[in-house]
SERO-4910 file (N, C-alpha, C, O; in steps of 0.05 Angstrom, whole numbers):
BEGIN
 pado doro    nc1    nc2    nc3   cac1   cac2   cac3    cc1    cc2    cc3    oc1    oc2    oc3
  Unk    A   4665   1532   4264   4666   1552   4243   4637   1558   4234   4629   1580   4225
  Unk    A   4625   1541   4236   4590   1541   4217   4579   1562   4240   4568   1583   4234
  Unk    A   4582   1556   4263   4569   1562   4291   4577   1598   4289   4560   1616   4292
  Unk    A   4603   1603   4283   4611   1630   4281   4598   1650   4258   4594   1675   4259
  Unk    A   4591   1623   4228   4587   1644   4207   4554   1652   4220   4544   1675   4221
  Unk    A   4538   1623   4231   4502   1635   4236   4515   1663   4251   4520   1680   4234
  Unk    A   4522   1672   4277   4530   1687   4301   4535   1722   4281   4527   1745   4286
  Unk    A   4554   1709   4255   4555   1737   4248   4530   1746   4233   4522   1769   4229
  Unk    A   4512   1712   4223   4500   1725   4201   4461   1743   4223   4448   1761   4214
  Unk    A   4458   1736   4238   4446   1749   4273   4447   1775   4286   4431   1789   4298
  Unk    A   4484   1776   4276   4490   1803   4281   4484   1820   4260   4474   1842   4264
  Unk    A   4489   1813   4240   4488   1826   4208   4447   1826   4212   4441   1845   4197
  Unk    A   4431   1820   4220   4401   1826   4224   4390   1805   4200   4373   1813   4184
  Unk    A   4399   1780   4201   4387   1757   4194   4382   1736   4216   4397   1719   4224
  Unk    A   4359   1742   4222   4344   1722   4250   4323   1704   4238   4306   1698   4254
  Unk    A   4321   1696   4214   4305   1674   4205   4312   1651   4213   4298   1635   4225
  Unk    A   4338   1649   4206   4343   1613   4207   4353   1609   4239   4363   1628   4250
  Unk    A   4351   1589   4251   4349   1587   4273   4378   1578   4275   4384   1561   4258
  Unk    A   4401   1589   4298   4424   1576   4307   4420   1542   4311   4397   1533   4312
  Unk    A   4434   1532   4311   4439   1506   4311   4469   1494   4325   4486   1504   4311
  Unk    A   4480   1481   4341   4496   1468   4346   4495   1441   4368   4482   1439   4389
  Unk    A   4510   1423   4357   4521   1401   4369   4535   1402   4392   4534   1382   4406
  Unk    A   4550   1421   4400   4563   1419   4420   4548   1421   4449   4525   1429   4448
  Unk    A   4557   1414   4472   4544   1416   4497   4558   1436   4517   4547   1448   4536
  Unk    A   4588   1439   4506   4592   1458   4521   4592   1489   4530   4573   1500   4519
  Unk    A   4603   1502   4542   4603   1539   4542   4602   1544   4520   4588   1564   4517
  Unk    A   4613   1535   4495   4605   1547   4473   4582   1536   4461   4575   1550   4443
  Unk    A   4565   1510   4465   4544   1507   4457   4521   1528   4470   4503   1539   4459
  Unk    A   4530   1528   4500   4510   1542   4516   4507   1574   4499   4485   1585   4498
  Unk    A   4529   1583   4489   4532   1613   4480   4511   1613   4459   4490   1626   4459
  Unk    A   4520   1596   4440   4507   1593   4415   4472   1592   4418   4455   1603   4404
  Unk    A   4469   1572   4443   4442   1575   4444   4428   1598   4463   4403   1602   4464
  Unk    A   4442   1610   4475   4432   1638   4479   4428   1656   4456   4406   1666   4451
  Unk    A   4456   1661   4439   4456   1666   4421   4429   1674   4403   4422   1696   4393
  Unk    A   4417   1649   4402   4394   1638   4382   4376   1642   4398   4360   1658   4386
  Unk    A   4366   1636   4428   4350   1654   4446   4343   1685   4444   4319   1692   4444
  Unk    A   4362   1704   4442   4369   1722   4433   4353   1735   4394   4342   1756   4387
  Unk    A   4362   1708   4375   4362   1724   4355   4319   1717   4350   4304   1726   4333
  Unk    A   4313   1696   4374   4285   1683   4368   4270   1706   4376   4252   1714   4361
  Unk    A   4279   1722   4404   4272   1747   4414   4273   1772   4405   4261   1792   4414
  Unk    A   4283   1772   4391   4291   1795   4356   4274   1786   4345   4255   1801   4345
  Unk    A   4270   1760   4332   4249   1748   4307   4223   1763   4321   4214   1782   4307
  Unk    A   4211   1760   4342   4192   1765   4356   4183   1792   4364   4160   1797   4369
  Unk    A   4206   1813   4365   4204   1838   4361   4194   1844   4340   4170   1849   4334
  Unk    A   4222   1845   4321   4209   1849   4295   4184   1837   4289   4169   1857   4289
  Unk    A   4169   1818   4284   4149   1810   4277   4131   1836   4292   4120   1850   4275
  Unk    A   4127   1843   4317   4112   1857   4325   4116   1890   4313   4100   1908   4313
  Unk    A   4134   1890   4307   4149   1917   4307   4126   1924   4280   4111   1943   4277
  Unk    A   4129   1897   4259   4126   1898   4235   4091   1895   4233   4079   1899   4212
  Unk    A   4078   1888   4255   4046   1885   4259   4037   1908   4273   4013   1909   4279
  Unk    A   4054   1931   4281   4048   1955   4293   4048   1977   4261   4030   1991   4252
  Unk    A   4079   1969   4250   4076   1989   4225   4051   1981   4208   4040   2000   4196
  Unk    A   4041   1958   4206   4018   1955   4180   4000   1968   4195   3988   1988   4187
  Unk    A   3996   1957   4222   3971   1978   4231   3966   2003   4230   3946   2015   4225
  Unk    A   3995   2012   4239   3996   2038   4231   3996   2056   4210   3998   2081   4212
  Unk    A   3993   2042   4185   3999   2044   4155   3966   2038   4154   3952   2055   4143
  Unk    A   3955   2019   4165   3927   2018   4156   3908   2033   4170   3886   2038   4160
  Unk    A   3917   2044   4203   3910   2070   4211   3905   2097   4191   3886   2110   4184
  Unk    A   3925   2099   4188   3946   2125   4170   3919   2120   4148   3902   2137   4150
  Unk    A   3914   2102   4130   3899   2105   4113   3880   2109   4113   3872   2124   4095
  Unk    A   3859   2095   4136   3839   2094   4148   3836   2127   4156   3813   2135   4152
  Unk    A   3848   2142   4163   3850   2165   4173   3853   2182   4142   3834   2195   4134
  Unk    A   3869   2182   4131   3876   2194   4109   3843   2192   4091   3834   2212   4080
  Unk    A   3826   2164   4089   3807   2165   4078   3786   2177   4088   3769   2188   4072
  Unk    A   3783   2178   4114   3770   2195   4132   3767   2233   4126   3750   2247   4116
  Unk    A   3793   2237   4137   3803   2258   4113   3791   2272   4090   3782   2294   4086
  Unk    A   3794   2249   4077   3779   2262   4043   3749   2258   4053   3733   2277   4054
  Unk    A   3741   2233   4060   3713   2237   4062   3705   2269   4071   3691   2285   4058
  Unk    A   3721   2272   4101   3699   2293   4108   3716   2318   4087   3708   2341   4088
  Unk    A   3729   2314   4076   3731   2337   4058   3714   2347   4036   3715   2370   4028
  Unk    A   3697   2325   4026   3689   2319   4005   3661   2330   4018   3648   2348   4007
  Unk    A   3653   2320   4041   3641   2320   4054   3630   2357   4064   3607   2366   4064
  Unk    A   3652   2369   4071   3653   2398   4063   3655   2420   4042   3652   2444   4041
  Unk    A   3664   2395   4022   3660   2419   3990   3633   2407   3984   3625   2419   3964
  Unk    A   3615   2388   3992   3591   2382   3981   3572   2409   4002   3559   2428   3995
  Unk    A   3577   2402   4022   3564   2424   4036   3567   2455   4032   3549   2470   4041
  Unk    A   3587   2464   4022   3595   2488   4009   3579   2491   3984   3569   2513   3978
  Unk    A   3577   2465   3968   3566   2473   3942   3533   2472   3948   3518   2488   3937
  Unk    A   3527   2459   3959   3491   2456   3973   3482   2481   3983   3459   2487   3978
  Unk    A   3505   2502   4001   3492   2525   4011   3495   2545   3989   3478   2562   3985
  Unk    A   3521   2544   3970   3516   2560   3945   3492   2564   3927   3484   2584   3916
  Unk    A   3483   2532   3928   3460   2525   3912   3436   2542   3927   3426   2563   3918
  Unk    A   3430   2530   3949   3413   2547   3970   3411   2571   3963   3389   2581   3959
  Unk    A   3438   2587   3959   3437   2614   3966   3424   2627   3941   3407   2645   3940
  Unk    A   3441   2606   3913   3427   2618   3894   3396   2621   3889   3383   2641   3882
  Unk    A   3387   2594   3896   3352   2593   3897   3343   2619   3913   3329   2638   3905
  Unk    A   3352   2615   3933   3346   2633   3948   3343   2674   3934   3323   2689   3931
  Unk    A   3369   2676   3931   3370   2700   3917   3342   2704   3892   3329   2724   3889
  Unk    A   3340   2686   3881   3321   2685   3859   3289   2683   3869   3269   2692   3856
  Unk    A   3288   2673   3889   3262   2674   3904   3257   2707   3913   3237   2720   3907
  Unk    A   3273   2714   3924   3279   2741   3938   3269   2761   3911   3248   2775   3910
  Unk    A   3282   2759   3898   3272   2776   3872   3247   2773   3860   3238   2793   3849
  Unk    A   3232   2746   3859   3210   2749   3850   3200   2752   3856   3183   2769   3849
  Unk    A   3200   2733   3885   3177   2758   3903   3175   2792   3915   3155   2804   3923
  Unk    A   3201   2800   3913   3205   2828   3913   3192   2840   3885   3184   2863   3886
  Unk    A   3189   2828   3862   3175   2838   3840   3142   2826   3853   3126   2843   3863
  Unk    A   3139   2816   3852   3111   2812   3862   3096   2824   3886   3072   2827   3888
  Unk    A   3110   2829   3899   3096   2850   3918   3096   2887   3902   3082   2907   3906
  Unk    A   3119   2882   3884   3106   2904   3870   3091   2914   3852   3087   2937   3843
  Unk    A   3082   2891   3849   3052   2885   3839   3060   2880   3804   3054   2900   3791
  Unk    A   3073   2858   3788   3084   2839   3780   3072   2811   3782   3086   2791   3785
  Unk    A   3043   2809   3780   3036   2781   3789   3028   2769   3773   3008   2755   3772
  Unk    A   3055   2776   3749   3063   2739   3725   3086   2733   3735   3094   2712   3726
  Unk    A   3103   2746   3752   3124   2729   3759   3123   2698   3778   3113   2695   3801
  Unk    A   3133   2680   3764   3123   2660   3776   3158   2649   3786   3177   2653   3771
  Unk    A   3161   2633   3816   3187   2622   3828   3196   2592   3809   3183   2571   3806
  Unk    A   3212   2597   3803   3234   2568   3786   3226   2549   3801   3232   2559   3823
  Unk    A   3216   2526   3806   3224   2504   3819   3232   2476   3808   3224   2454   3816
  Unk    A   3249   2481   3788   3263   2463   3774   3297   2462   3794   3319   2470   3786
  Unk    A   3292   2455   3808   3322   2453   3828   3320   2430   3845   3298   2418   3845
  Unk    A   3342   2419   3861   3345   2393   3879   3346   2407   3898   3367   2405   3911
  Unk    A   3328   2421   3906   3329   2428   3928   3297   2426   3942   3279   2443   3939
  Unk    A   3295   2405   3957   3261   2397   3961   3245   2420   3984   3222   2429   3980
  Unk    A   3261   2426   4005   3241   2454   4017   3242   2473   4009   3225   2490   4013
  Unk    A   3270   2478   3989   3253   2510   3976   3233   2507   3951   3223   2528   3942
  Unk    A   3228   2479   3937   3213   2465   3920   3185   2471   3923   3168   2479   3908
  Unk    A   3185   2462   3955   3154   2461   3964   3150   2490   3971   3127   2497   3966
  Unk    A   3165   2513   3982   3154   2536   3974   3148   2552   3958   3131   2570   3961
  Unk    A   3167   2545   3929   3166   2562   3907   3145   2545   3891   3140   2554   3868
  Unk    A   3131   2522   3899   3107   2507   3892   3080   2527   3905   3063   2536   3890
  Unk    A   3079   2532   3932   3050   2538   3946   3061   2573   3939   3044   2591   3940
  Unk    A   3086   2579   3933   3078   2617   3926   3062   2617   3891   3044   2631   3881
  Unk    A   3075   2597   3881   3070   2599   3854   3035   2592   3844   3023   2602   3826
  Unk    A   3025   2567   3867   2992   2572   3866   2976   2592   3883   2953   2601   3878
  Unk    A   2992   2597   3902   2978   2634   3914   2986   2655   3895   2988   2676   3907
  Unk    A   2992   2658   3874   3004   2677   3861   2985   2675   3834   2981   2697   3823
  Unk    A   2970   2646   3822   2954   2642   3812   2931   2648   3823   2917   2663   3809
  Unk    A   2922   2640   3848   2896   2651   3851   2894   2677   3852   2873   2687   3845
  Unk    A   2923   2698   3863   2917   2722   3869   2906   2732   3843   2885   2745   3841
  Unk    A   2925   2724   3816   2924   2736   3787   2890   2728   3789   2873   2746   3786
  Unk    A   2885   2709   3792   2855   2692   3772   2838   2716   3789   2824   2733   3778
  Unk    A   2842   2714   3822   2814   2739   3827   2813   2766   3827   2793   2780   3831
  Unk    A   2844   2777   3821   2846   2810   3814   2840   2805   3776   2829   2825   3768
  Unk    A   2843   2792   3762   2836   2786   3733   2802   2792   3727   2790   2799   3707
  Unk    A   2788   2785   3761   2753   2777   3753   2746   2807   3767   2722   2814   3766
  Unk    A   2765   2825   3777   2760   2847   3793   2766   2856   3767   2745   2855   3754
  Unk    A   2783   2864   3755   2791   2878   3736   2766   2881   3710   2757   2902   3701
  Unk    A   2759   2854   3701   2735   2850   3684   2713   2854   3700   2695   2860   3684
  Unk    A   2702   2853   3726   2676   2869   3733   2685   2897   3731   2669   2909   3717
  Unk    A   2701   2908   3736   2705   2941   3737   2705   2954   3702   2695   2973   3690
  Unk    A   2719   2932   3696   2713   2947   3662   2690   2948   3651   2681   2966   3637
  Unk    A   2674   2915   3659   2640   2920   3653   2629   2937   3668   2606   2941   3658
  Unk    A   2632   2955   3694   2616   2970   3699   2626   2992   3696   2609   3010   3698
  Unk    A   2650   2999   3692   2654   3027   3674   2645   3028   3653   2629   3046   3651
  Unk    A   2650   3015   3629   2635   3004   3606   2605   3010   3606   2597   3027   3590
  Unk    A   2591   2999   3619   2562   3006   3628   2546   3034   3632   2527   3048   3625
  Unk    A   2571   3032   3651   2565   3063   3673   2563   3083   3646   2542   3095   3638
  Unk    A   2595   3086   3630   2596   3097   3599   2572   3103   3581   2565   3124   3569
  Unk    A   2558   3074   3582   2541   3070   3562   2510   3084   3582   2490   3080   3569
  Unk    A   2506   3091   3596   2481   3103   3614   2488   3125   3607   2472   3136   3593
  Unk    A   2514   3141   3615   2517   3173   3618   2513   3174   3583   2495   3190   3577
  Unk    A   2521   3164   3566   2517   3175   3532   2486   3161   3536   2472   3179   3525
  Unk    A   2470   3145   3543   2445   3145   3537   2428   3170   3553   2411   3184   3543
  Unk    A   2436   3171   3576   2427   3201   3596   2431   3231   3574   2417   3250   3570
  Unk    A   2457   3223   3564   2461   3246   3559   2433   3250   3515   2422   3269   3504
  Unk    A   2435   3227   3509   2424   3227   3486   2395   3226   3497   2378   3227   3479
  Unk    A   2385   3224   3521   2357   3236   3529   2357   3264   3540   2337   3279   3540
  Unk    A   2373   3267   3546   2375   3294   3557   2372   3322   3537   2362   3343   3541
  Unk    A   2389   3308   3510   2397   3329   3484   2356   3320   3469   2340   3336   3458
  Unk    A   2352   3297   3474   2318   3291   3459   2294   3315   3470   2278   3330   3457
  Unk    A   2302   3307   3511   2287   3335   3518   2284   3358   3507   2263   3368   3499
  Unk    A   2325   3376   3506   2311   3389   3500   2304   3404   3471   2301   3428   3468
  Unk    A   2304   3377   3443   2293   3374   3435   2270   3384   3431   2265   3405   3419
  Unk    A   2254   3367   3442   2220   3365   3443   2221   3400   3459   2211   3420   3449
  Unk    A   2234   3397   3482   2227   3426   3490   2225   3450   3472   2210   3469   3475
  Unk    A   2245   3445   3450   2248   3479   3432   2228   3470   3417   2223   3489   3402
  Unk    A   2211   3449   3411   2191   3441   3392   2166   3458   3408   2153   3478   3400
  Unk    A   2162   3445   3432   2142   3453   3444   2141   3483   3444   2120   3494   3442
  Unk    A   2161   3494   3448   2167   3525   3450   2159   3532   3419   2139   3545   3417
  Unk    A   2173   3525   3395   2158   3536   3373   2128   3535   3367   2116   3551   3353
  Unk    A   2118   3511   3379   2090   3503   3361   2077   3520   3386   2053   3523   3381
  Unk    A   2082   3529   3407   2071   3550   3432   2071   3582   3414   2054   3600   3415
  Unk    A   2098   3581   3397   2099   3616   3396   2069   3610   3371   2046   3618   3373
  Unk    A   2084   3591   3344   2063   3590   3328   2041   3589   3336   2026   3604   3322
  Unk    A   2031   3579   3352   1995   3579   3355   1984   3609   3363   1963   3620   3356
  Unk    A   2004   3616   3377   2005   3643   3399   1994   3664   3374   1972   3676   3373
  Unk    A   2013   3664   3357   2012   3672   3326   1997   3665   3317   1993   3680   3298
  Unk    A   1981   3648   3316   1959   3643   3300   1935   3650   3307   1917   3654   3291
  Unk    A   1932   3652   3335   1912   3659   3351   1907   3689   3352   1885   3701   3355
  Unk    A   1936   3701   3350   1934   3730   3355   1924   3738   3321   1907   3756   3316
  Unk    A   1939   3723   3299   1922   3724   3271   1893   3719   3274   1878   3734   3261
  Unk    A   1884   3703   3286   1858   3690   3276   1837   3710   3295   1813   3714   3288
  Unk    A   1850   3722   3322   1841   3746   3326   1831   3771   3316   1810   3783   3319
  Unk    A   1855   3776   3300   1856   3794   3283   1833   3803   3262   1822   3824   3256
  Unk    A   1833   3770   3251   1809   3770   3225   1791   3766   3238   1771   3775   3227
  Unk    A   1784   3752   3267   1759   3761   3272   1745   3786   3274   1723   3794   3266
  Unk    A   1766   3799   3291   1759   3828   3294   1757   3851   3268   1750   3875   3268
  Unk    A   1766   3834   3247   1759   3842   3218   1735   3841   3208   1725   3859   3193
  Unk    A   1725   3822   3214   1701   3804   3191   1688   3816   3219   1691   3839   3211
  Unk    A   1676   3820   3244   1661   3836   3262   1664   3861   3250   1642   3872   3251
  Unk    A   1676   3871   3242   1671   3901   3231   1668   3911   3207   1671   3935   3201
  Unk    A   1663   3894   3191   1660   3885   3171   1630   3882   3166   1619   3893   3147
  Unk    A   1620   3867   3182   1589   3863   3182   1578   3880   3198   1554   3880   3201
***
C-alpha cells in the first residue's frame, strides 16, 4: 500500500522523495524503476529549471542592455540637439560679424569642448580684429582732425593775405594821392615864385 501511495504521489509530479521498497520481487523491480524514472524527472526538471533562470537572467541581461543602449540613444539625441543649438548660435554671430558687428562675441559657457575651443580662438580673433580697426579708426580721426585744422589755418592765412593785400592796395592808391597832391603844390609854389 505505502509502495502504491509514493507511485501515485510521482505521478501527481512529486519526485523529491525517493521510492523505497523491501520487496525483491516484480513488484519490487517496478517500484524501483519506478523511482529510476521519477530520479530521471528529478534531473530534468532540475535542468529544465537551470535553463529557465538562465534564461530569466539572459532576458534581463538583455532587457538591461536594452535600456542601456536606449539611454544610450536619448543621450546622443540630446548631445546633437545641444550641438545643434551651439551651433545655430555660432552661425549667427558670426553671420553678424562678418557684417561688420565686431562686439559680437560666441557664448562659450557650454559642455561642449570642440565647439568651446572655437568659440574661444573666434572670440580672441574678433578682439584683435576690434583692437586694430579701433587704432585705424583713431589714426583716421586724428588725421581728419588735423587735416581740418590746416584747411581753417590755410584758409585763416589765406583771408590775412588778402588782408594785407587790400592794405597794400590802399596805402598804394593813398600815396599815389599824395604824390599826385604833393605834385600839385609843387607845381604851385614853382609858379608862385
Amino acid at each position: 500500500r505505502e509502495n502504491t501511495i509514493q507511485s501515485e504521489q510521482v505521478a501527481a509530479g512529486e519526485v523529491e522523495d525517493e521510492l523505497t521498497t523491501k520487496r525483491s520481487d516484480e513488484f519490487g523491480e517496478f517500484v524501483d524503476t519506478i523511482d529510476d524514472m521519477r530520479a530521471s524527472l528529478r534531473t530534468q526538471i532540475d535542468q529544465v529549471q537551470t535553463m529557465r533562470a538562465d534564461a530569466e537572467e539572459a532576458k534581463s541581461e538583455a532587457q538591461a542592455a536594452q535600456q542601456r543602449a536606449e539611454e544610450a540613444e536619448t543621450e546622443a539625441r540630446e548631445q546633437a540637439v545641444k550641438y545643434e543649438r551651439v551651433a545655430t548660435s555660432y552661425a549667427e554671430t558670426m553671420a553678424a560679424a562678418a557684417d561688420g558687428d565686431l562686439t559680437r562675441r560666441l557664448d562659450v559657457s557650454h559642455d561642449q569642448p570642440a565647439l568651446e575651443t572655437i568659440g574661444e580662438s573666434f572670440n580672441e580673433m574678433m578682439e584683435t580684429l576690434e583692437t586694430a580697426l579701433g587704432t585705424v579708426v583713431d589714426v583716421s580721426t586724428d588725421i581728419s582732425t588735423e587735416t581740418s585744422e590746416m584747411q581753417q589755418a590755410g584758409r585763416e592765412m589765406l583771408d590775412g593775405v588778402k588782408l594785407a593785400d587790400q592794405r597794400a592796395t590802399d596805402i598804394q592808391e593813398r600815396t599815389e594821392r599824395q604824390q599826385s597832391e604833393l605834385q600839385a603844390t609843387t607845381d604851385d609854389l614853382g609858379e608862385v615864385s
